[in-house]
N, C-alpha and C positions, 0 to 999 in steps of 0.2 A: 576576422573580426578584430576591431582593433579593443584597449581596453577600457577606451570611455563606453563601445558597443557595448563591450562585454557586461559593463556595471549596468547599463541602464536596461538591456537584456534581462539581469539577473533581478533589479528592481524591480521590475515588472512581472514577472514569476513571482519575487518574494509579495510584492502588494496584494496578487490576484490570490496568492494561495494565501496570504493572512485574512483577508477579508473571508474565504473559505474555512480555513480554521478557525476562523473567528466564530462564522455562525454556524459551524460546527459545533463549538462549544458552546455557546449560545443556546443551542437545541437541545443540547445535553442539559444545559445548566436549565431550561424550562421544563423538560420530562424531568430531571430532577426532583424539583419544587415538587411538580403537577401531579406525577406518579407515588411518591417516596421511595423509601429504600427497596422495598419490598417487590412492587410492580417494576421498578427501576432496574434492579437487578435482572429480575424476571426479563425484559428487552433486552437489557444489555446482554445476556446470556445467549438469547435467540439470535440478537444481531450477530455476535461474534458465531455463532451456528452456518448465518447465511455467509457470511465472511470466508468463515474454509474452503465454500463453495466456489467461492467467485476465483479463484486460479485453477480451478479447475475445469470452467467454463471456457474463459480466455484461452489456459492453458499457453502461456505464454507469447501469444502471438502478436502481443501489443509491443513487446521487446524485442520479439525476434525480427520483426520488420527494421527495427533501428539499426539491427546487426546486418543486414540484407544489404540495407542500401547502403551504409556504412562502409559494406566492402564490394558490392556490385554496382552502385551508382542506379540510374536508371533500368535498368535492366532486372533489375529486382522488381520491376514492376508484376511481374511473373507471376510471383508466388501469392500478389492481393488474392484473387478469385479463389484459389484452391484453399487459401486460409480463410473465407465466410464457410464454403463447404463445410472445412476442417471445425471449426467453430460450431455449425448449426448441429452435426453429431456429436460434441461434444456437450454440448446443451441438451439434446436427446438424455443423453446417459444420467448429466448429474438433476435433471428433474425426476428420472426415475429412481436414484439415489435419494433423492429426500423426499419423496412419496416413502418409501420403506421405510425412512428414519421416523417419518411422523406416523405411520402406520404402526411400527413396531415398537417404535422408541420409549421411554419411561416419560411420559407429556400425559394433560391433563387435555380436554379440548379446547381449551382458550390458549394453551400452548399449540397445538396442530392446528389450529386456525390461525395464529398468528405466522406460526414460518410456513403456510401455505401460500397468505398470502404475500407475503415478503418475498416469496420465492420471484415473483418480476422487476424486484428489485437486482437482481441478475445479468437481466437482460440489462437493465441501464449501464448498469457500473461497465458490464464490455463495453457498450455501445462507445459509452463515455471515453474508455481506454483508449476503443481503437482510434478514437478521432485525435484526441492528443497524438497519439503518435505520429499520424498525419501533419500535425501542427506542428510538431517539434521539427519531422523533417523539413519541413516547409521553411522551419523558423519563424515562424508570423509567433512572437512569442505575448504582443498583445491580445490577441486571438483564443491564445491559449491559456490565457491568464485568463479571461472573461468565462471562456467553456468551463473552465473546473471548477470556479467560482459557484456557476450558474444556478448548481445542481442543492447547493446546500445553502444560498439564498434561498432560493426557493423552499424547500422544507422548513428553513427558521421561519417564514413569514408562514407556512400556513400552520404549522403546529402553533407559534405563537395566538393567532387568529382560532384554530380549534379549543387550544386550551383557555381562552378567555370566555369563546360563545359557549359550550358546552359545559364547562366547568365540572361539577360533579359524575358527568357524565361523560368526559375526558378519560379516553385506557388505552392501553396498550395496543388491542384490536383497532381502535380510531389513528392511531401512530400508525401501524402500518397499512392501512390504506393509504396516509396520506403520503408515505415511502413509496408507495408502488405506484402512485399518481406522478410524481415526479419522475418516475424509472420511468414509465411507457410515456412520457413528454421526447424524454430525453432518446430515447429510440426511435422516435419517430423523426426528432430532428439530424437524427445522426444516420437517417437511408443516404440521403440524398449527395451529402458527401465524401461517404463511402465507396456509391457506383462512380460517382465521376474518378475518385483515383484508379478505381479498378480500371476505367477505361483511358487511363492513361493521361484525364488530365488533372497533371497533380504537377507543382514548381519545389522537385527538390534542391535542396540549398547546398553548395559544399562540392558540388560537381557536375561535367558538363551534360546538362540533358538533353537524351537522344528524340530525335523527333518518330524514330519510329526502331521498336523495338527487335533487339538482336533476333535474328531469327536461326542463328546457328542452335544460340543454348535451349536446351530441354526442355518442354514445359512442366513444370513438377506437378507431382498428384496429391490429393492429400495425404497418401501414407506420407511423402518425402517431408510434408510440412510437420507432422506426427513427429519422424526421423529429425527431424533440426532443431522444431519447438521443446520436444521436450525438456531441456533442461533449464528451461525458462519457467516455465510450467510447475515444475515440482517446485523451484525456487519460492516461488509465491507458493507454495503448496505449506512449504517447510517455515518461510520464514514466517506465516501466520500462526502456525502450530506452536513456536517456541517464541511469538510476540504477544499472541491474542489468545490461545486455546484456556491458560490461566482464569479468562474467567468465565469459561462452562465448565473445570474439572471445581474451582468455588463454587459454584451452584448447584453441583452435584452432591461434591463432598461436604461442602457446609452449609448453604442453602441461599435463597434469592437475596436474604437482605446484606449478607457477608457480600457476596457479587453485587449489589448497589454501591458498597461501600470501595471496594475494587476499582469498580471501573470509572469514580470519581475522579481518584490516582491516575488509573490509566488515560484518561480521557485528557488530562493537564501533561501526559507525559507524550503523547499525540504530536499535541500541540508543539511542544519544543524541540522535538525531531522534526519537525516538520523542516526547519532550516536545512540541514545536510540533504532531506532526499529533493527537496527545490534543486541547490546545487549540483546534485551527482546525477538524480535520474530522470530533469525536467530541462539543465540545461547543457552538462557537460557531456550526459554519457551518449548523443549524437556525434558529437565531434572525440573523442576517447576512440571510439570506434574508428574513426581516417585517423586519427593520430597513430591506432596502436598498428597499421597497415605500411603508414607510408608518412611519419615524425617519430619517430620512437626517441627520440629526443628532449622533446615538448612532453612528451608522454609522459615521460619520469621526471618531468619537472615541474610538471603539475599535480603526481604522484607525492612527491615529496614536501613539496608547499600545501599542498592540502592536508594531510596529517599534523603538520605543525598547526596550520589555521585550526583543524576541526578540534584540536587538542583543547585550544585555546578557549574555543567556542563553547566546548561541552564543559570544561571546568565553572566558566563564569554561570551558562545556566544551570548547574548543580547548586552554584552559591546562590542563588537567586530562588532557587526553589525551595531551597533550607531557610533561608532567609524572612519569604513573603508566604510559605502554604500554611501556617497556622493561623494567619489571619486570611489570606485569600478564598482557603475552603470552604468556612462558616459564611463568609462574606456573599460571595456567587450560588453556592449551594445549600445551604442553611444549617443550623446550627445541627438535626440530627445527622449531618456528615461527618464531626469533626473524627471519625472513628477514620476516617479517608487519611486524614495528617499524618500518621506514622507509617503508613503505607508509600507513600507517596514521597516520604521522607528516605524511606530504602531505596525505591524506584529510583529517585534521581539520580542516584551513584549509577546509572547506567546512562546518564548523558553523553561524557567524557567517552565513556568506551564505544559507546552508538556512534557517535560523531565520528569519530576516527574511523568504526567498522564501517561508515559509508565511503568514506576516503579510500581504506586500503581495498576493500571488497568489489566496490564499482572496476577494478583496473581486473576483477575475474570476470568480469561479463565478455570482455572483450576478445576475441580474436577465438583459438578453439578451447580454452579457459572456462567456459560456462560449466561443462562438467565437473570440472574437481570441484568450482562454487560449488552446486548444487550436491555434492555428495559431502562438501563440510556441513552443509544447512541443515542437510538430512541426521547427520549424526549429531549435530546442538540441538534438533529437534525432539532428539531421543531423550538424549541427556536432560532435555527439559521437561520431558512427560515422566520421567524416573524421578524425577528432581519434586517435581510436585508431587508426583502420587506418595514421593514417601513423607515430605513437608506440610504438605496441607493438612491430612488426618490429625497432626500431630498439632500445629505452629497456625491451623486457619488461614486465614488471607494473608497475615506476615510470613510465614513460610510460601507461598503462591511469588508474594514480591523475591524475597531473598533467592529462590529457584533461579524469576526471569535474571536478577541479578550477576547470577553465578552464570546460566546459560548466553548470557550476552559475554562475561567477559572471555569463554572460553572459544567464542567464535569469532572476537578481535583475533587472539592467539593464533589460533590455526588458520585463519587471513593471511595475515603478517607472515607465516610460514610457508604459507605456499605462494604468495605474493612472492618472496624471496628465492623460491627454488625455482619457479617457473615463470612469472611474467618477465619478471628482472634480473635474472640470472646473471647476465651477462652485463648488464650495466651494474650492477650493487659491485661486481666482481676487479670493476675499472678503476 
């Protein structure tokens, strides 16, 4: 791909996915208003609830197909069928995991009726995943721009539409309905081509496609996709715990309206990362994968330009967030947010180091590298559940911010270090 391709590729990723983050925020900034802090918290708590779940569902298999074909070509075709299998018992499990959690858990019943039925919202977000990665392989990157888009168009216009006709009678239980409406849309559009790749007809990009598959190699079982997934898997497992978990241990430990106040912050800091994972994980890390196989060249020179860019990129949005959130906050969310401004004033200082930890970090997914990722995430995860449980009691939602703070910068660190020991060894060394 040459790199006028490459820009107008990446244009289109970044357009489909602002117009998504747009009415992402949008959605938020209407339950906002619509809810208050209060009720507001109260969702955002529960959504980040359903949130943990969803890598556990996927379980990484929306990744680990990129790495398949990445290093198998066509012939990775293999492991589609064993991975719906692998997939539908994994789904088994974590609905009977949050049946106990709403059964047992410290919830009122407008809390266990809301992540009951939020629980199909689940089912979409996979749906959703697996079809991108379909798209990415493919590169049809217009396609895929419009698919992720789709899903939070949709929610803005009917939350928007609920919360005008309903008005006082506008809650949290009517939000997720109208969440779970969009999930079972979005599953339903995503059977049909799904089976067609399972049966093989699917135009991967990048290499030459076989018209009829290897029939030497194996056919793997689900245990094998268990065996390969998982370090994809826990990845989303960890990186939500030490991104997102911040504001259910606020809700717990301080209470819904401190978590409304939170996730006003968080939801604007969403947004701004949104730029690096376009880049790394929507349009580079297909091709990262042939590179890290068979260019190792290209590899680390797009390793190394991208830390310089993401440097650049996350400093200017930190000055832009210091800048514009004292007036931005009140402005979109209303004046009882401005308690969100100094939250979101610490948050930022994790721009700079985010931007880069997608730069150095993308180059671990790669090749047999996913485990040592997944076992830094795992241990920033910790550090970040230690990091709040002893900040929050003390310090509120600013101790919450300053935790994710510290836990972000300490997983740039140990990136960079085993980036150095093990991907690049041998080229840092030339």
């Amino acid at each position: 791909m040459s790199k006028k391709q490459a820009i107008k590729a990446i244009s289109l990723l970044w357009l489909g996915s602002l117009i998504g983050a747009g009415c992402a925020f949008l959605t938020q900034v209407i339950l906002a208003r619509s809810l208050g802090p209060q009720e507001f918290g109260l969702f955002a708590s529960v959504f980040a609830m359903i949130g943990l779940l969803l890598p556990l569902a996927g379980f990484g298999v929306a990744q680990y197909w990129l790495k398949e074909f990445g290093k198998d070509g066509f012939d990775a075709i293999r492991f589609v069928k064993p991975s719906f299998k692998f997939i539908l018992v994994n789904l088994f499990f974590v609905f009977i995991l949050l049946l106990l959690w709403i059964a047992l858990g410290p919830h009122d019943k407008t809390v266990q009726m809301v992540l009951l039925i939020m629980s199909v919202y689940i089912l979409g977000q996979v749906s959703v995943e697996l079809v991108s990665s379909k798209l990415q392989l493919e590169e049809r990157y217009n396609a895929l721009a419009v698919w992720q888009f789709m899903p939070h168009l949709m929610r803005l216009l009917l939350i928007f539409a609920m919360s005008l006709w309903l008005e006082n009678l506008f809650n949290i239980e009517v939000v997720a309905y109208l969440f779970a409406l969009v999930a079972l849309l979005f599953v339903m559009l995503s059977i049909k081509p799904l089976l067609k790749m399972a049966h093989g007809e699917f135009h991967l990009k990048g290499h030459n496609q076989s018209t009829v598959i290897n029939t030497q190699v194996a056919k793997p079982l689900v245990k094998d996709i268990l065996k390969n997934a998982w370090p994809f898997g826990l990845a989303g497992v960890f990186h939500l715990i030490y991104f997102q978990s911040d504001i259910i241990l606020v809700k717990y430990i301080t209470g819904d309206e401190a978590a409304g106040y939170y996730n006003v912050a968080f939801t604007i800091m969403v947004a701004v990362l949104m730029f690096p994972g376009i880049v790394y994980q929507k349009f580079l890390l297909p091709k990262m994968h042939r590179w890290a196989h068979h260019d190792r060249a290209l590899f680390y020179k797009v390793y190394r330009q991208g830390n310089v860019a993401m440097l650049m990129l996350g400093l200017l949005a930190m000055a832009l967030i210091w800048l514009l959130s004292s007036i931005a906050i009140p402005f979109l969310f209303g004046d009882e947010y401005k308690d969100a401004v100094g939250l979101l004033i610490i948050l930022a200082l994790s721009s700079p180091i985010l931007f880069v930890a997608s730069s150095v970090g993308a180059t671990l997914v790669t090749q047999e590298h996913m485990k040592t990722k997944v076992k830094l995430m795992g241990l920033v995860a910790i550090v970040n559940i230690l990091l709040n449980l002893a900040f929050i009691p003390i310090y509120g939602a600013e101790g919450a911010a300053v935790a994710t703070v510290i836990s972000n910068l300490v997983l740039l660190i140990i990136y960079y270090l085993s980036v150095k020991a093990y991907v690049f060894s041998s080229s840092l060394s030339n």
